[in-house]
N, C-alpha and C positions, 0 to 999 in steps of 0.2 A: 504494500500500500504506500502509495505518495501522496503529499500533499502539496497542494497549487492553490494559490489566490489570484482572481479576477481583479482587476481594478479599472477596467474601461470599459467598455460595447461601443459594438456597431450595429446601428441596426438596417435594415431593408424590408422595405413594404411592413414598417409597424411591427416586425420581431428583428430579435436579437439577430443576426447575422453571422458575427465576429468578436472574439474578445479575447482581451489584452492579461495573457495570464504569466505570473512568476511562479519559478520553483519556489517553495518554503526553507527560507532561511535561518534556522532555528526560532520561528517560532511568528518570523514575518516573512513579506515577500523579499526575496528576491531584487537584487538589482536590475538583472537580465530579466527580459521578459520576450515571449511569444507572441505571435497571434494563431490563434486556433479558429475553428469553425464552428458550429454549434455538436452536429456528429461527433467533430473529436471528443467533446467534454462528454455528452452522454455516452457511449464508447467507454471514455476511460474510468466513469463513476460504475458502469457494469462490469467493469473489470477490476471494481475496488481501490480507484484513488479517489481521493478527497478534496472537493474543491471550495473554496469559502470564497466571500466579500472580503475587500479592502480597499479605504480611502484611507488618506492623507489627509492630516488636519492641518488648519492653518499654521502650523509651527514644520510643518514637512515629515511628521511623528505617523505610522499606519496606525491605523485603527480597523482591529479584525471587524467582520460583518458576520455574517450567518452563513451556514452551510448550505450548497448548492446540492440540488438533486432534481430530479426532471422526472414530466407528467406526460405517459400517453393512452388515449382513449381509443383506439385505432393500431398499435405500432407500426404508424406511418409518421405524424407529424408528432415530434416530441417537443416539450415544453420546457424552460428551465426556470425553477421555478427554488424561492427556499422560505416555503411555507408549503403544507399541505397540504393544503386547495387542490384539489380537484378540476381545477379552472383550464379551458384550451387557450392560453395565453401565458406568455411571457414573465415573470416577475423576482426579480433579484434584486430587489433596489433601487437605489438613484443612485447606481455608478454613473461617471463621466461618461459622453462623447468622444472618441476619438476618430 
């Protein structure tokens, strides 16, 4: 099991897209970051890594967020989602634009 923190999205047509993920760096992100696609993340949460939220406060300090994990009703269109909901849409936050 790994663990990865989000800290950006892209989105298109109103879902998530793309996002801006770091390895965990004991215990924050990562300097180095990726971008992945939405597939790679659910992918790599069925394969048992871990991926959480994370902003930057105005002092440039992370601040963890919540656990990601994803919803599907279909397994065709998958959701990411870090709450429980049951809902066919999007929801992790108000990470950043990139």
């Amino acid at each position: 099991m790994k663990r990865y923190y989000i800290t950006a999205v892209r989105h298109s047509e109103g879902r998530i897209a793309l996002l801006k993920v770091h390895p965990d760096a004991g215990g924050y992100p990562d300097s180095e970051s990726e971008i992945k696609n939405r597939m790679d993340i659910v992918v790599a949460i069925q394969l048992g890594d871990v991926y959480e939220t994370a902003m930057q406060d105005n002092l440039g300090r992370w601040i963890k967020g919540q656990e990601v994990h994803f919803y599907t009703s279909d397994r065709k269109t998958y959701y990411l989602r870090t709450d429980a909901n049951s809902i066919t849409e999007d929801n992790i936050g108000e990470l950043p634009e990139f």
